[in-house]
N, C-alpha and C positions, 0 to 999 in steps of 0.2 A: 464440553460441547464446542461444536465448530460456529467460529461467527465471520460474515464477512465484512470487509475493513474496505471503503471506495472512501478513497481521496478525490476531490476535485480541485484541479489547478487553476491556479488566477489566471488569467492570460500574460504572457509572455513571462513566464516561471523558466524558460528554458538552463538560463546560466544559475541560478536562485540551485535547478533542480540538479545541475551536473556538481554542484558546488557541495552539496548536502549529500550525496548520493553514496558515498564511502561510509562514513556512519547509518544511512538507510539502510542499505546491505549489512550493516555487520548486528544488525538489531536483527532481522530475519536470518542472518547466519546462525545466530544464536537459534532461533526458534525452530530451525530445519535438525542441527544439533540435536535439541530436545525431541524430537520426531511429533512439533507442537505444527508445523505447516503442511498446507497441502498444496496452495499453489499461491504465488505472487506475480505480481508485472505490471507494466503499463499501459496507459493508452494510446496510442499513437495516433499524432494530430489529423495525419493523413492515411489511407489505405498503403502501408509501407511498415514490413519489417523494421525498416531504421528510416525514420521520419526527417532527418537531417534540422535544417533549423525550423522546419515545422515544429519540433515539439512533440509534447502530452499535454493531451485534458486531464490526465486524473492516474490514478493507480488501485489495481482490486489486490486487496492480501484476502487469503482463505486460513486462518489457522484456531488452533484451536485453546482455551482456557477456562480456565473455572466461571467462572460466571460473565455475563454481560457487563458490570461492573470494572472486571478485571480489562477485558478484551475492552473498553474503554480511556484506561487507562494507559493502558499500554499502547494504543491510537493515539492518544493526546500528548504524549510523550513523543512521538518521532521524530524525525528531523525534519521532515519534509513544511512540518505544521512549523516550528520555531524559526524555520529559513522563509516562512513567508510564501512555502510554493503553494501548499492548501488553501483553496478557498475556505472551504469544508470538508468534513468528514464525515460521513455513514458509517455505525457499528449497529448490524443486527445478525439474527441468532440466525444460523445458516444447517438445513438439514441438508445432508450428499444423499441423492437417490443416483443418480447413475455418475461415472460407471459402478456398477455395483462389486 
C-alpha cells in the first residue's frame, strides 16, 4: 500500500537540512531503485523553485510498503528526524485516484 510521509521542519533547519540531505537522498534512492516511490520533495519557505535562505517547512515522500507499521518505521529512521530538521512527522495510508 501507498502511504504518505510529511515531515515538518523546525524553524531555521536550513544548514541542519543541507547537512543531512546526502544520506536523505540515498534512503529514497533506494526506494525509487525498488520501484517502492512515487513522488518526494520539499516545501519551499517561499513561492520559489529555490527558496535560497528562506528555506523549507517540511517535506511530502509518496511511497509505497507493506504495512503502516513499516512505512513508519522507516519515517522514524531518516535523517532528517536524527539531524533535528523534523519537528514531526505524518505517516498515513495514501490512496492515488488520479492521475489514473
Amino acid at each position: 500500500m501507498w502511504y504518505a510521509i510529511v515531515g515538518t521542519d523546525v524553524p531555521n533547519s536550513l544548514e541542519a537540512r543541507k547537512a543531512a540531505r546526502p544520506a536523505h537522498l540515498a534512503r529514497l534512492d533506494a526506494l525509487q531503485n525498488e520501484g517502492r516511490l512515487r513522488l518526494a520533495g520539499p516545501f519551499p519557505a517561499v513561492d520559489a523553485a529555490d527558496p535560497g535562505p528562506a528555506g523549507f517547512t517540511g517535506s511530502l515522500i509518496v511511497a509505497e510498503f507493506d504495512d503502516l507499521a513499516a512505512a513508519q518505521a522507516w519515517a522514524d529512521a531518516d535523517p532528517y528526524v536524527a539531524a533535528g530538521v523534523y519537528a514531526q512527522v505524518s505517516v498515513k495510508p495514501f490512496r492515488q485516484v488520479y492521475p489514473s
